[in-house]
C-alpha positions in Angstrom: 4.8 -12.1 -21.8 7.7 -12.6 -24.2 10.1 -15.6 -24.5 11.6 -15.0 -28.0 9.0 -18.3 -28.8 5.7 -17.9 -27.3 3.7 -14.6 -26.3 0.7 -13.8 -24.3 -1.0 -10.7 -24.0 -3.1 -10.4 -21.3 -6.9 -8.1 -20.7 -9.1 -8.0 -18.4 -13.2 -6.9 -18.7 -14.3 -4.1 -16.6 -18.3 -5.6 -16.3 -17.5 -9.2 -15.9 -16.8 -9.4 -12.5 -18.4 -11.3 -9.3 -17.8 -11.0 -5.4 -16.4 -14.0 -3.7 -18.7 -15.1 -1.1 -17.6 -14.6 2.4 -14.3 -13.3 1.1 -14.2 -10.1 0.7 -12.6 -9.6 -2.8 -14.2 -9.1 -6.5 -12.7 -11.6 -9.0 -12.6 -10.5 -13.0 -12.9 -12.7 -16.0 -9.5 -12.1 -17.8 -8.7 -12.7 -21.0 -5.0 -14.0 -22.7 -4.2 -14.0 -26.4 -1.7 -16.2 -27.1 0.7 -17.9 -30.1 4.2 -18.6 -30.7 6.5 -18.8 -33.3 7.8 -22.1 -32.9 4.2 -24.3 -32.7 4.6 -24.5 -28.9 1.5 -22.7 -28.2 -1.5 -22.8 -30.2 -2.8 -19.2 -31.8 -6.3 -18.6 -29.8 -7.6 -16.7 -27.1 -7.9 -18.4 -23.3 -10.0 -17.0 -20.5 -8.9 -17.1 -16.5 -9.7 -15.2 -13.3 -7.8 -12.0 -11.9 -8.5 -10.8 -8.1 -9.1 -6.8 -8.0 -7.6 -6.0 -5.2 -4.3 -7.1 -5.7 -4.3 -7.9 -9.1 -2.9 -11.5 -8.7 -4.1 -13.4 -11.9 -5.5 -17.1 -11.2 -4.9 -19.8 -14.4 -7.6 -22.5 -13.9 -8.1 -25.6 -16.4 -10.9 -26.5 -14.0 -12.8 -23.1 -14.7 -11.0 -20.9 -17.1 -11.4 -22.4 -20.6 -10.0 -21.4 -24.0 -10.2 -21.6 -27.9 -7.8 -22.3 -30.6 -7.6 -21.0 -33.4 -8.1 -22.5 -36.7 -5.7 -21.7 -39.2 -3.2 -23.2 -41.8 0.1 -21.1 -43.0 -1.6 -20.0 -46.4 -4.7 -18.9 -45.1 -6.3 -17.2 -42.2 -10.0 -16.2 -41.6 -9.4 -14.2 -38.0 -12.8 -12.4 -38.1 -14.4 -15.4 -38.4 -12.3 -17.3 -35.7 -12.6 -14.2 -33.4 -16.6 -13.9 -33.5 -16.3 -17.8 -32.7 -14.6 -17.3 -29.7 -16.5 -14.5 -28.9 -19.9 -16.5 -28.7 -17.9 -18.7 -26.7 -17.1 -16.2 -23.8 -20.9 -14.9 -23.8 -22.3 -18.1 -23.7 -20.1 -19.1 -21.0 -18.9 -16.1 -18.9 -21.4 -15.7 -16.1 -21.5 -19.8 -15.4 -18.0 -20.5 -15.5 -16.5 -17.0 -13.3 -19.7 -18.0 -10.5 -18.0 -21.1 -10.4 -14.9 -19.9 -9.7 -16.0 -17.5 -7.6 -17.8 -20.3 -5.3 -14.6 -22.8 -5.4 -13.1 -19.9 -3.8 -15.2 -19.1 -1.2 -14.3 -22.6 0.3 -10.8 -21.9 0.6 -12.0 -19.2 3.4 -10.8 -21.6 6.2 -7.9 -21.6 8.7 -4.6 -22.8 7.4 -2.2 -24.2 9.9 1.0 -26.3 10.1 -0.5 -29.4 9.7 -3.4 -28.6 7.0 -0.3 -26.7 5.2 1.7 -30.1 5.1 -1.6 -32.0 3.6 -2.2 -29.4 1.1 1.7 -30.0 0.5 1.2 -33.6 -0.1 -2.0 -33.6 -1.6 -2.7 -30.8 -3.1 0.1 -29.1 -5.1 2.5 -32.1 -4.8 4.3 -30.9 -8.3 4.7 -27.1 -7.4 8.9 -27.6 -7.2 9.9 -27.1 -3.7 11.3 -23.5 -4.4 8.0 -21.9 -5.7 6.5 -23.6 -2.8 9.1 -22.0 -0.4 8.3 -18.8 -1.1 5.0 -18.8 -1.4 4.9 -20.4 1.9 7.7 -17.2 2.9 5.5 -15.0 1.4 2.0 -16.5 3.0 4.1 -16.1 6.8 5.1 -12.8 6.3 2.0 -11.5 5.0 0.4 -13.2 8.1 -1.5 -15.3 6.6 -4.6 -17.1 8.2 -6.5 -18.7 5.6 -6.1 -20.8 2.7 -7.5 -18.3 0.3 -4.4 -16.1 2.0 -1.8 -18.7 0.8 -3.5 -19.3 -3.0 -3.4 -15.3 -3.2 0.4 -14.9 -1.4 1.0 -18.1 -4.6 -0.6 -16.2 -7.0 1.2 -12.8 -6.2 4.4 -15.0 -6.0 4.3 -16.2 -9.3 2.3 -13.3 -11.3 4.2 -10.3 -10.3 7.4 -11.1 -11.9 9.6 -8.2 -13.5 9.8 -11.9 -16.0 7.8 -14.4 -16.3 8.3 -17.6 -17.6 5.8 -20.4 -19.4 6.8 -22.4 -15.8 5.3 -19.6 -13.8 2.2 -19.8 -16.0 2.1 -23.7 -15.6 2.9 -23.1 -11.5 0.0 -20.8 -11.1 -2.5 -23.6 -12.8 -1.2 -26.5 -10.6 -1.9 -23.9 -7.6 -4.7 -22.2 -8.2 -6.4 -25.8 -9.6 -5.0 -27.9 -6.9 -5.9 -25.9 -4.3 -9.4 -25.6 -5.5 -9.9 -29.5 -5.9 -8.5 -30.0 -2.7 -10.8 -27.9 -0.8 -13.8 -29.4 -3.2 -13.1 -32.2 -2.0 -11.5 -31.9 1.6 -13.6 -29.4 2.8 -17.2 -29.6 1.1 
């Protein structure tokens, strides 16, 4: 991802990986490294979720997590800043992608028309209308049953983009984190 301001650059592990219970699909921890040119977006390295089978990357603030970078204009110690972010990840990995992995497994329940409009209201109430149109286009014509089926036709939605922009990136964090809450909540 390139704006002319901000980039991310985006990898994902091939051993850190957990089956969703009673899904079906494997999530990945994934990994973005990220600045910008015009202070917009901190230098550091953020950690999220991508589903293997259709490669749909998940943004969480609840479960992913991330490190900045500390750094002044004159002077940058990176090896330092990167071996600090990499105890991070391997003191956190494991607990925070099982947690992810079990908030999903609650969104393995039947979505219909009226559970739809209360996840509309409730749940991703700032997703503007159009995202949520076709994601809701998408979720039909996929046929759709579930509400794991509607956060992955969101998540293909708004990550497979020839372009993306930072609004996708915020749209895929109020779905993927509203959805999750909601069923937390709703359907613990």
């Amino acid at each position: 991802f390139f704006n002319g301001k901000q980039y991310r650059n985006i990898y994902t592990t091939d051993n850190l990986s957990i089956d969703i219970p009673g899904v079906g699909d494997v999530v990945r921890l994934m990994m973005t490294e990220q600045n910008s040119y015009d202070k917009s977006l901190s230098a550091g390295v953020r950690w999220d979720f991508i589903i293997l089978a259709c490669l749909n990357g998940m943004t969480s603030s609840s479960y992913g997590w991330s490190y900045k970078f500390r750094h002044t204009m004159g002077n940058v110690d990176w090896q330092d800043e990167v071996i600090r972010a990499g105890q991070i990840l391997k003191n956190q990995a494991h607990g925070r992608l099982t947690g992810f992995a079990n908030a999903c497994a609650k969104l393995n329940t039947p979505l219909d028309i009226e559970r739809l409009r209360e996840v509309r209201q409730e749940a991703i109430p700032k997703l503007p209308p159009l995202r949520f149109g076709q994601i809701a286009d998408r979720y039909f014509k996929d046929g759709g049953e579930t509400m794991w089926d509607f956060m992955n036709a969101g998540t293909a939605t708004l990550w497979h983009k020839d372009k993306m922009t930072v609004g996708d990136f915020t749209n895929n964090e109020r779905l993927v984190d509203g959805l999750l809450d909601y069923a937390g909540k709703v359907l613990a």
